[in-house]
PDB file of N, CA, C and O in Angstrom:
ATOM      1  N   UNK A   1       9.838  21.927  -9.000  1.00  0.00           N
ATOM      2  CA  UNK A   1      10.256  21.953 -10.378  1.00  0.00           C
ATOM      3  C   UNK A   1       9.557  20.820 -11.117  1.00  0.00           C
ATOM      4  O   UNK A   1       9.412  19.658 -10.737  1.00  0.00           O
ATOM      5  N   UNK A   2       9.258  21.246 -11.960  1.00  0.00           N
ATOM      6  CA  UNK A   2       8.442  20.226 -12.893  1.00  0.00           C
ATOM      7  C   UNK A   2       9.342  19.994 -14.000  1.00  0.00           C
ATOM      8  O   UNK A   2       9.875  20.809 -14.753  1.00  0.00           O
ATOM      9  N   UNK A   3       9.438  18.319 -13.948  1.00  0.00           N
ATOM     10  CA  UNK A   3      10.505  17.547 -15.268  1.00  0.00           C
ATOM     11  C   UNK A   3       9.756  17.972 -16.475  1.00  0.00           C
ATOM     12  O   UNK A   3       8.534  17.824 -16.458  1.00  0.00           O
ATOM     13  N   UNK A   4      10.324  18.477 -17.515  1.00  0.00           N
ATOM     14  CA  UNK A   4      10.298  18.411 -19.105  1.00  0.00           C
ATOM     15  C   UNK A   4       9.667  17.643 -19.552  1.00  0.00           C
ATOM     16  O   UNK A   4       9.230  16.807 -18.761  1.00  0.00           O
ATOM     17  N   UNK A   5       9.385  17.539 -20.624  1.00  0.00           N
ATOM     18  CA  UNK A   5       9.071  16.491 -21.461  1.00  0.00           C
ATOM     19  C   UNK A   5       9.780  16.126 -22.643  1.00  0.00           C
ATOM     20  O   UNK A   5       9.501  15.371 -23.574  1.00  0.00           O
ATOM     21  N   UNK A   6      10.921  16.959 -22.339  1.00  0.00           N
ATOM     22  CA  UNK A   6      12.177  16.511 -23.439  1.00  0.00           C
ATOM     23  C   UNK A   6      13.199  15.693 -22.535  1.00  0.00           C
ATOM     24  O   UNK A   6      14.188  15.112 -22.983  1.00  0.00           O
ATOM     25  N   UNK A   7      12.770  15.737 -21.024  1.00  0.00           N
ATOM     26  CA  UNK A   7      13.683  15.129 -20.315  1.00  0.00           C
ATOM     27  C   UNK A   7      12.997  13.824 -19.913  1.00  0.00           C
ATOM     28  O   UNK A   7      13.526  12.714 -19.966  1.00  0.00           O
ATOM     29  N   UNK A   8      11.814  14.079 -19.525  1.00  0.00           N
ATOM     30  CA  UNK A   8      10.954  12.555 -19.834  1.00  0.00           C
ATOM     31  C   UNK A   8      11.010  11.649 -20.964  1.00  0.00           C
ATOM     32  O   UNK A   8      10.851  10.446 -20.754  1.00  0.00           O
ATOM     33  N   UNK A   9      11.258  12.165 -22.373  1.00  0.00           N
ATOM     34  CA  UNK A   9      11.342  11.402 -23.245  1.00  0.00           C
ATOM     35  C   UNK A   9      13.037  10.601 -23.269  1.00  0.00           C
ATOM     36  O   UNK A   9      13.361   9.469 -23.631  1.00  0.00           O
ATOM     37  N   UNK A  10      13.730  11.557 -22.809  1.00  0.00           N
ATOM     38  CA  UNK A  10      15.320  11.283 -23.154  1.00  0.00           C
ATOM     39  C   UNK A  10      15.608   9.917 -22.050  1.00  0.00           C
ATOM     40  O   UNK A  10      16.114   8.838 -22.359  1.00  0.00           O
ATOM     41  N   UNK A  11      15.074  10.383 -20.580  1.00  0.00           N
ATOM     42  CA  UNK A  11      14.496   9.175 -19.652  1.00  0.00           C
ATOM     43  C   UNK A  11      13.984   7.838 -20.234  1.00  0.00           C
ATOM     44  O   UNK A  11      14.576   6.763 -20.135  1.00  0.00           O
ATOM     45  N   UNK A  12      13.104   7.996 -20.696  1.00  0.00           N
ATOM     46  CA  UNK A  12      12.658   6.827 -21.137  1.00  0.00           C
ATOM     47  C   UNK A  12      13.665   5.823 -21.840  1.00  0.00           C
ATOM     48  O   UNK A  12      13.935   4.632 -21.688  1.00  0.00           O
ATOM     49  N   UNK A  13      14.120   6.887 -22.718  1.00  0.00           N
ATOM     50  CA  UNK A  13      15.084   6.153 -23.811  1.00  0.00           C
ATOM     51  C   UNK A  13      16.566   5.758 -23.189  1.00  0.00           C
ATOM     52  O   UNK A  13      17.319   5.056 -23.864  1.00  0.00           O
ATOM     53  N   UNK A  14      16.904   6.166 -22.062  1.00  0.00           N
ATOM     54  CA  UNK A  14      17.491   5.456 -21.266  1.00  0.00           C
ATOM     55  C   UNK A  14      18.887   6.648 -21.458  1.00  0.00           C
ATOM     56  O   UNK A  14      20.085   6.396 -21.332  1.00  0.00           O
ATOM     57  N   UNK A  15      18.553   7.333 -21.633  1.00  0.00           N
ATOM     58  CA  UNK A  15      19.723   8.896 -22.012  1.00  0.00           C
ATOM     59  C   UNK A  15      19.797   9.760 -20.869  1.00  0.00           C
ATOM     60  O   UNK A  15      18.740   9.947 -20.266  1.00  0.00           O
ATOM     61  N   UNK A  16      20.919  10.368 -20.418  1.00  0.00           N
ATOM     62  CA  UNK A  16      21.125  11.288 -19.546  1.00  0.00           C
ATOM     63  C   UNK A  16      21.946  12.081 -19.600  1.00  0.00           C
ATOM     64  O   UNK A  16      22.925  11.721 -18.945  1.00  0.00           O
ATOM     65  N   UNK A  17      22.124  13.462 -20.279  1.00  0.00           N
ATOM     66  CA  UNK A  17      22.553  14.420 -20.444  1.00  0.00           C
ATOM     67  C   UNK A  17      23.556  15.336 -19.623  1.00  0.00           C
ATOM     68  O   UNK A  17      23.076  15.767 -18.575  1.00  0.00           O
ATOM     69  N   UNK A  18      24.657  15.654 -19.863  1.00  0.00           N
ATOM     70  CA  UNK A  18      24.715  16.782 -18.756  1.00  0.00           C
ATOM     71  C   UNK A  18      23.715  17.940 -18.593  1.00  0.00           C
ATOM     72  O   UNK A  18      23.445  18.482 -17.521  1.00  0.00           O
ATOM     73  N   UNK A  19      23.203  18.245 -19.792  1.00  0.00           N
ATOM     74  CA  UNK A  19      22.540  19.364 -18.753  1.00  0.00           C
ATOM     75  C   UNK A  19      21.118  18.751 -17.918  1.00  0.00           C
ATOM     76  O   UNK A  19      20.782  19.273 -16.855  1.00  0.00           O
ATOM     77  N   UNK A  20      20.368  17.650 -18.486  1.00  0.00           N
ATOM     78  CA  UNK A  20      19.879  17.036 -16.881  1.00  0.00           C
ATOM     79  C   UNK A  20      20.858  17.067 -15.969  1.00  0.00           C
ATOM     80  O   UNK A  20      21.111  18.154 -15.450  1.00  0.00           O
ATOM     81  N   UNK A  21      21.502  16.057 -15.639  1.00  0.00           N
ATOM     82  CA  UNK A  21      22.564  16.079 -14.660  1.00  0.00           C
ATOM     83  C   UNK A  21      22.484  17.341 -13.599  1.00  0.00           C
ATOM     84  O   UNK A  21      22.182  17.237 -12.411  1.00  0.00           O
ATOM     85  N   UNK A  22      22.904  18.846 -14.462  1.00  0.00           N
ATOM     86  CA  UNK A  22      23.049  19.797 -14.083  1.00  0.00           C
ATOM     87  C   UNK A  22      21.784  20.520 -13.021  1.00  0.00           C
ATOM     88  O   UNK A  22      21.703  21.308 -12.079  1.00  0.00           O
ATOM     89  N   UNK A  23      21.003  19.759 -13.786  1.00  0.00           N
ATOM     90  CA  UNK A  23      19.369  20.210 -13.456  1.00  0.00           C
ATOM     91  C   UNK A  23      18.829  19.386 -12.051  1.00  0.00           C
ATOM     92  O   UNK A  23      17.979  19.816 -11.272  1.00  0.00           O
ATOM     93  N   UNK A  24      19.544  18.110 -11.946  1.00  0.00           N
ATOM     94  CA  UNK A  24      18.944  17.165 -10.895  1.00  0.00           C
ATOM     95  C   UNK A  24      20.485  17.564  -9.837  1.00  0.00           C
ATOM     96  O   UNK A  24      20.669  17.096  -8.713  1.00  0.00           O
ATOM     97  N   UNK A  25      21.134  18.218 -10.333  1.00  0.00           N
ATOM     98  CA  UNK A  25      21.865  18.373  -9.203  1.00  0.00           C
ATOM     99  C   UNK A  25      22.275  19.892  -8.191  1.00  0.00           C
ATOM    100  O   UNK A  25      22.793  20.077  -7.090  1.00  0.00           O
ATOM    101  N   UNK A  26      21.684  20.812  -9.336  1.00  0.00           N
ATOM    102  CA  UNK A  26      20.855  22.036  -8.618  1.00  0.00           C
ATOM    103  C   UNK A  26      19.785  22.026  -7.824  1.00  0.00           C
ATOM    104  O   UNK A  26      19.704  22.647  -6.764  1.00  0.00           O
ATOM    105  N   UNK A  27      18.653  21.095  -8.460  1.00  0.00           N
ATOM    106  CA  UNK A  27      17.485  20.672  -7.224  1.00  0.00           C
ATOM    107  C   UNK A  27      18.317  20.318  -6.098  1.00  0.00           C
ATOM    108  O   UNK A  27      18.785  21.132  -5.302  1.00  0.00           O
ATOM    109  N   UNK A  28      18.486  19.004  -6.065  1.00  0.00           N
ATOM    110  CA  UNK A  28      19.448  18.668  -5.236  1.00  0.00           C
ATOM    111  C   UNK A  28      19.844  19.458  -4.061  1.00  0.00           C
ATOM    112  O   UNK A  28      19.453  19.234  -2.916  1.00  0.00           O
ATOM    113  N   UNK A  29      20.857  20.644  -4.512  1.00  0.00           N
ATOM    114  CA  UNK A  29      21.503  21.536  -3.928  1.00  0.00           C
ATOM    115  C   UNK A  29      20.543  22.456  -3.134  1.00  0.00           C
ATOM    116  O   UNK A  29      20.569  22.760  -1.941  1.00  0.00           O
ATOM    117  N   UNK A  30      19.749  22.791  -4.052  1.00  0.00           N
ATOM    118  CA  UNK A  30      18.711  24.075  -3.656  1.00  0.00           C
ATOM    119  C   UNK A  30      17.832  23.366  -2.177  1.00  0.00           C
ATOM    120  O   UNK A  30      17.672  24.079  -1.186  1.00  0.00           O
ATOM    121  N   UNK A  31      17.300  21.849  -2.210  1.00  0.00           N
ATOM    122  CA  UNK A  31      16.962  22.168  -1.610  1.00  0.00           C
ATOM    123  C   UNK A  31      17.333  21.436  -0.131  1.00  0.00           C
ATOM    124  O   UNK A  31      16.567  21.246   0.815  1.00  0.00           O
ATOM    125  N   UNK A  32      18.709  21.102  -0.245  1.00  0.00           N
ATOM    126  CA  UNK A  32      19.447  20.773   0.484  1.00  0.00           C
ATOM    127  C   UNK A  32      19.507  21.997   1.405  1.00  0.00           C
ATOM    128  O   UNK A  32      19.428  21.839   2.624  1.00  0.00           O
ATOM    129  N   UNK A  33      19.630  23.087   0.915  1.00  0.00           N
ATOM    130  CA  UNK A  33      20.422  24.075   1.154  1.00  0.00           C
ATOM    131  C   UNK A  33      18.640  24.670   2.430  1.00  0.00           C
ATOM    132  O   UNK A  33      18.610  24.832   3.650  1.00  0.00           O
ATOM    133  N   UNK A  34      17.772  24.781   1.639  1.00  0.00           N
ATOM    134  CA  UNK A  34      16.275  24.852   2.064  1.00  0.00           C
ATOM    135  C   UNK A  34      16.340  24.024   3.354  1.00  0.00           C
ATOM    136  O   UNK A  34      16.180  24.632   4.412  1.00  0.00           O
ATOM    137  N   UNK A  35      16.519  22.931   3.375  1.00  0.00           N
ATOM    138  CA  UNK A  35      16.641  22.029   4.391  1.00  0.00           C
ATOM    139  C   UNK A  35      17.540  22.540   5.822  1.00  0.00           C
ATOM    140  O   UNK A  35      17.250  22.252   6.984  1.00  0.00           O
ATOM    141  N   UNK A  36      18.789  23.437   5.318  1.00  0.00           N
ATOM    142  CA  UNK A  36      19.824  23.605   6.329  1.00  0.00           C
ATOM    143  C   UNK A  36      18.829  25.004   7.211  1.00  0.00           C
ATOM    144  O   UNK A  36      18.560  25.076   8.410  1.00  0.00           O
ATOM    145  N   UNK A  37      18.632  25.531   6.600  1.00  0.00           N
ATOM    146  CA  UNK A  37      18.305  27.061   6.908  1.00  0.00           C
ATOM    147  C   UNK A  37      16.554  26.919   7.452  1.00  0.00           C
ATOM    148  O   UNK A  37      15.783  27.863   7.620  1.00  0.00           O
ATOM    149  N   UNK A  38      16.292  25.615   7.626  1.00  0.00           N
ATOM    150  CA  UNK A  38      15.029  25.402   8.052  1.00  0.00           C
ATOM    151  C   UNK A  38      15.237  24.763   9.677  1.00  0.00           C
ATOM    152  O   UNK A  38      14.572  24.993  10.687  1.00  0.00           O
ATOM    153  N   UNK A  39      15.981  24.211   9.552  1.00  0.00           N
ATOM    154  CA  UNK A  39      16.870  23.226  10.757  1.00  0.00           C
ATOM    155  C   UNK A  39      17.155  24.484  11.744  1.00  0.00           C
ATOM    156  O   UNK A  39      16.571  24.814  12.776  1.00  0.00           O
ATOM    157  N   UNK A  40      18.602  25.255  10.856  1.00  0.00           N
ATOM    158  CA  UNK A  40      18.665  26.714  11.825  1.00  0.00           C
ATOM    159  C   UNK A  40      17.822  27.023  12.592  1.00  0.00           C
ATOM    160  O   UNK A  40      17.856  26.912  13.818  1.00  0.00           O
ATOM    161  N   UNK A  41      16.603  27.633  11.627  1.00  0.00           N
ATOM    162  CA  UNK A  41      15.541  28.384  12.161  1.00  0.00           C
ATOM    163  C   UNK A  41      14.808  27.427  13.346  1.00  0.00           C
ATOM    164  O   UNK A  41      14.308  27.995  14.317  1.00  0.00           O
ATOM    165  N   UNK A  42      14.778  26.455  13.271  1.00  0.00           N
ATOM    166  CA  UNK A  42      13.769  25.602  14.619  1.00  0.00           C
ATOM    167  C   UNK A  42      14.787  25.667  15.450  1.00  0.00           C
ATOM    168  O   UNK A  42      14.466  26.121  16.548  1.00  0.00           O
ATOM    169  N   UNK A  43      16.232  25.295  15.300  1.00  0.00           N
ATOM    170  CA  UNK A  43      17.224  25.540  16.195  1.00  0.00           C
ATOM    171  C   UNK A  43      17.365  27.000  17.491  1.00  0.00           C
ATOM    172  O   UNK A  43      17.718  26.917  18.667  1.00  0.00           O
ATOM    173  N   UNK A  44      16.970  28.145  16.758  1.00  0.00           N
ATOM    174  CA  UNK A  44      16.997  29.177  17.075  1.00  0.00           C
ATOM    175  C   UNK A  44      15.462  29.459  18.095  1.00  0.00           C
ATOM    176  O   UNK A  44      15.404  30.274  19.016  1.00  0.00           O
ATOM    177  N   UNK A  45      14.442  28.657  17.686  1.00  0.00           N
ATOM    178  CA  UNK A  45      13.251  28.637  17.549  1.00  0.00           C
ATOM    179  C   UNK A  45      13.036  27.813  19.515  1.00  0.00           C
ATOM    180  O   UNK A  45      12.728  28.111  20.669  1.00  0.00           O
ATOM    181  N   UNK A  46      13.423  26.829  18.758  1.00  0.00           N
ATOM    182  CA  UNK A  46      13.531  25.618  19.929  1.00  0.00           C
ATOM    183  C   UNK A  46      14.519  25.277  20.700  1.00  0.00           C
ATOM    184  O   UNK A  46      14.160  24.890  21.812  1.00  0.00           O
ATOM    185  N   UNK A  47      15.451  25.283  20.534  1.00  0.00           N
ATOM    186  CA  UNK A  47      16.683  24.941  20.767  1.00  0.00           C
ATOM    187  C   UNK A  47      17.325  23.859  20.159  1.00  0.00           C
ATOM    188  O   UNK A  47      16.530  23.012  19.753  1.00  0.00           O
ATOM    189  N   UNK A  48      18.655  23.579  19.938  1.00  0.00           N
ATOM    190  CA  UNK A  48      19.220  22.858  19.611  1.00  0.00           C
ATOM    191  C   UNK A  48      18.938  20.844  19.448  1.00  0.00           C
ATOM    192  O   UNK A  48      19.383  20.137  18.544  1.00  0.00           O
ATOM    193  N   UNK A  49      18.114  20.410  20.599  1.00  0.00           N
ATOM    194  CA  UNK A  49      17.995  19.246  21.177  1.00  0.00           C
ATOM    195  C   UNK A  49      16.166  19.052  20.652  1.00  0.00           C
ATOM    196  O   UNK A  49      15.456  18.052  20.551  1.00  0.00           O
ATOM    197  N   UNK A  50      15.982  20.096  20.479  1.00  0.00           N
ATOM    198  CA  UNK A  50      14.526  19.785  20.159  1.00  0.00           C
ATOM    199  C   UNK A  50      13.922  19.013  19.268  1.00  0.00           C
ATOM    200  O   UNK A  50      14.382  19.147  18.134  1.00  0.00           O
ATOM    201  N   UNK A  51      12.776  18.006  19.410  1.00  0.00           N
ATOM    202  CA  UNK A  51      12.203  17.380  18.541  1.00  0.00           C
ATOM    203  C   UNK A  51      11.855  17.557  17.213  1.00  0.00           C
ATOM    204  O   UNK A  51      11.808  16.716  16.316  1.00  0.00           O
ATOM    205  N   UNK A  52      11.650  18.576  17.189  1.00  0.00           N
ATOM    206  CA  UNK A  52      11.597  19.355  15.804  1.00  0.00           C
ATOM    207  C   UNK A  52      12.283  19.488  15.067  1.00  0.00           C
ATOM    208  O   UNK A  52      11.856  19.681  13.929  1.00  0.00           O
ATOM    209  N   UNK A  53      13.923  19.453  15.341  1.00  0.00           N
ATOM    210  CA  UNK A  53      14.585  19.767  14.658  1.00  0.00           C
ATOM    211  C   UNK A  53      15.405  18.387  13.990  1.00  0.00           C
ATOM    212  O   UNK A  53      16.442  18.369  13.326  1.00  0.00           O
ATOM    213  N   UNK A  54      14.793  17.597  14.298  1.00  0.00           N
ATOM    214  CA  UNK A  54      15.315  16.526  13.645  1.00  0.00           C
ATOM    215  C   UNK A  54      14.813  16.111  12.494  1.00  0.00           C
ATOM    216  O   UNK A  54      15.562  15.456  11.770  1.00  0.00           O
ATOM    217  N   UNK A  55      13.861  16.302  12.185  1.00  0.00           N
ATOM    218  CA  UNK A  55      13.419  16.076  10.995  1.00  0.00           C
ATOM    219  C   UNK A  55      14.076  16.676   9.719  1.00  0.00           C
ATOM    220  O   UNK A  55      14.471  16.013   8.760  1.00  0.00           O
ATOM    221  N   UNK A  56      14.152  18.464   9.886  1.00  0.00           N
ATOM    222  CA  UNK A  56      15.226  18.584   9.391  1.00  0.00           C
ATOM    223  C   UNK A  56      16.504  18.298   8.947  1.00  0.00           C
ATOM    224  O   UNK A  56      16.990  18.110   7.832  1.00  0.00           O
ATOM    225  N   UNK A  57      17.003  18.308  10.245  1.00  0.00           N
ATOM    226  CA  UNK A  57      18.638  17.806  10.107  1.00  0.00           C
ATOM    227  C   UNK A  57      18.519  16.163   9.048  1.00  0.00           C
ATOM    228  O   UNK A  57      18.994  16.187   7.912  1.00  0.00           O
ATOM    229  N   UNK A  58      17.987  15.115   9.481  1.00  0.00           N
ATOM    230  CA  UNK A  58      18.151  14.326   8.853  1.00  0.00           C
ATOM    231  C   UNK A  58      17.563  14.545   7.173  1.00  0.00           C
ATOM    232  O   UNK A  58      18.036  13.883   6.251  1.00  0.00           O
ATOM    233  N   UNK A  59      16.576  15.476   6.992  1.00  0.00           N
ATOM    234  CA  UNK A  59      16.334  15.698   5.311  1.00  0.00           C
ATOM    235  C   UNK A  59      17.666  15.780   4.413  1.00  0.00           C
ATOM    236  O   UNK A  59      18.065  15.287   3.357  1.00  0.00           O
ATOM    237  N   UNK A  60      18.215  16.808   5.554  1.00  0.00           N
ATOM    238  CA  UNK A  60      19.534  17.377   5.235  1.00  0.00           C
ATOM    239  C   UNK A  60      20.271  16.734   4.825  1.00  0.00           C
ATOM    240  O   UNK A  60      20.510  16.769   3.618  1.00  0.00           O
ATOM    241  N   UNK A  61      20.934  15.881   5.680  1.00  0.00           N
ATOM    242  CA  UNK A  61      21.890  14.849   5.941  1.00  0.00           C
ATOM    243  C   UNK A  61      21.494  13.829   4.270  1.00  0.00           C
ATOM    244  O   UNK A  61      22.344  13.434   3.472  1.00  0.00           O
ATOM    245  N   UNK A  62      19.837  13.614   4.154  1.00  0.00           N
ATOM    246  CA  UNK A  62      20.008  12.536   3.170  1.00  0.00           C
ATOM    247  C   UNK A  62      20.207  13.678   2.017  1.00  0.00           C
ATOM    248  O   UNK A  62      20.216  13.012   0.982  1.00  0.00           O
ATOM    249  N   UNK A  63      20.338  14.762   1.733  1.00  0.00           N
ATOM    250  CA  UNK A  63      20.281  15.705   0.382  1.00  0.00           C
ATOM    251  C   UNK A  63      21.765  15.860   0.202  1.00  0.00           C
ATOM    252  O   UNK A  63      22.397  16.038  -0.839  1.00  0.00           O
ATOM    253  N   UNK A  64      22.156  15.761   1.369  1.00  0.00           N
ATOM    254  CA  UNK A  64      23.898  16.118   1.397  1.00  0.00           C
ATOM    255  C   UNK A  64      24.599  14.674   0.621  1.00  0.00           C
ATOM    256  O   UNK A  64      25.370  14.647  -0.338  1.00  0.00           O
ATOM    257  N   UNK A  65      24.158  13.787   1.229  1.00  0.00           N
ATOM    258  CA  UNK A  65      24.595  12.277   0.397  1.00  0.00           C
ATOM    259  C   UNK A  65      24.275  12.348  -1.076  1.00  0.00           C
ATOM    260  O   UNK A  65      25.110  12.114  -1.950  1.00  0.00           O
ATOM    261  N   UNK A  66      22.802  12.744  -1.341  1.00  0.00           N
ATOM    262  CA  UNK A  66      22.595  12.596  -2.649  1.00  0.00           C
ATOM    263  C   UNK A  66      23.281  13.328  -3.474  1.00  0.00           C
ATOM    264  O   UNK A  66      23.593  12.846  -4.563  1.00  0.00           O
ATOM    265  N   UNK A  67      23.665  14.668  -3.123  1.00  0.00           N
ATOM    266  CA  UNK A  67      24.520  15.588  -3.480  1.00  0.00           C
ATOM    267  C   UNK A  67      25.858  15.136  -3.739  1.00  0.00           C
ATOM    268  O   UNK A  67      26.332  15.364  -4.852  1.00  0.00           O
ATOM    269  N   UNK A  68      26.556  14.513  -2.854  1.00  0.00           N
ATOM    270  CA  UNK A  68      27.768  13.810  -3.465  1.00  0.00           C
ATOM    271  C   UNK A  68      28.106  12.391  -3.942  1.00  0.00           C
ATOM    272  O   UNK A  68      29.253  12.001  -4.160  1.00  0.00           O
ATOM    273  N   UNK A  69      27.021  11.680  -4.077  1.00  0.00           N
ATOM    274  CA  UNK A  69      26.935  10.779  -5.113  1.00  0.00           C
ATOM    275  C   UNK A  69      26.538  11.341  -6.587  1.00  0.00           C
ATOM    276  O   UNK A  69      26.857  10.589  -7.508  1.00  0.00           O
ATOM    277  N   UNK A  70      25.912  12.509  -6.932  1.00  0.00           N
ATOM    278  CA  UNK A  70      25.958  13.045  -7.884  1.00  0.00           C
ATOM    279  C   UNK A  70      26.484  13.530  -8.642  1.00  0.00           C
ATOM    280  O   UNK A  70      26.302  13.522  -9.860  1.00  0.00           O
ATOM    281  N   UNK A  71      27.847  14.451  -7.510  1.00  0.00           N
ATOM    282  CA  UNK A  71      29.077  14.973  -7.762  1.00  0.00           C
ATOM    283  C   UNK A  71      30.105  14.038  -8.288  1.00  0.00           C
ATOM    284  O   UNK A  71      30.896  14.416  -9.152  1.00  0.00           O
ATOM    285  N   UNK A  72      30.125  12.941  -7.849  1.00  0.00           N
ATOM    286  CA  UNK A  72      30.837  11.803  -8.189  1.00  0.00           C
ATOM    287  C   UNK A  72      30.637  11.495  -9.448  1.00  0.00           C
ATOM    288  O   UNK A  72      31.451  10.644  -9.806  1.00  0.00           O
ATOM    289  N   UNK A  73      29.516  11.990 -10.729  1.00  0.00           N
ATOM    290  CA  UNK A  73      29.359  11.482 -11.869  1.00  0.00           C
ATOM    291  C   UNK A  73      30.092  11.888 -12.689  1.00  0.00           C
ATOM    292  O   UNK A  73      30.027  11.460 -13.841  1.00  0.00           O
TER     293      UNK A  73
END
């Protein structure tokens, strides 16, 4: 997703909107969610314990935090 330039300007000026908000916390979500169903798939792929799949899981893990520090606003 590519930021605005009505949201870059509002940024600058030190403004934050709900509907940014809304917008950085759908990314957020989306690709939190991208993250889980990628993890699965190596899971299924590799197994559970596999090297691979950690990379995932932890993307995850940090999208899930960011996700509810966001929620918190």
């Amino acid at each position: 997703m590519k930021t605005s330039k009505d949201f870059k300007d509002k940024l600058s000026k030190g403004i934050i909107t709900a509907s940014m908000l809304e917008a950085a916390l759908y990314s957020v979500n989306k690709r939190a969610k991208n993250y889980r169903d990628k993890e699965r798939e190596i899971k299924d792929s590799y197994g559970k314990y596999s090297k691979y799949a950690r990379t995932p899981h932890a993307k995850k893990e940090d999208f899930y935090k960011k996700k509810k520090s966001y929620s918190k606003l």
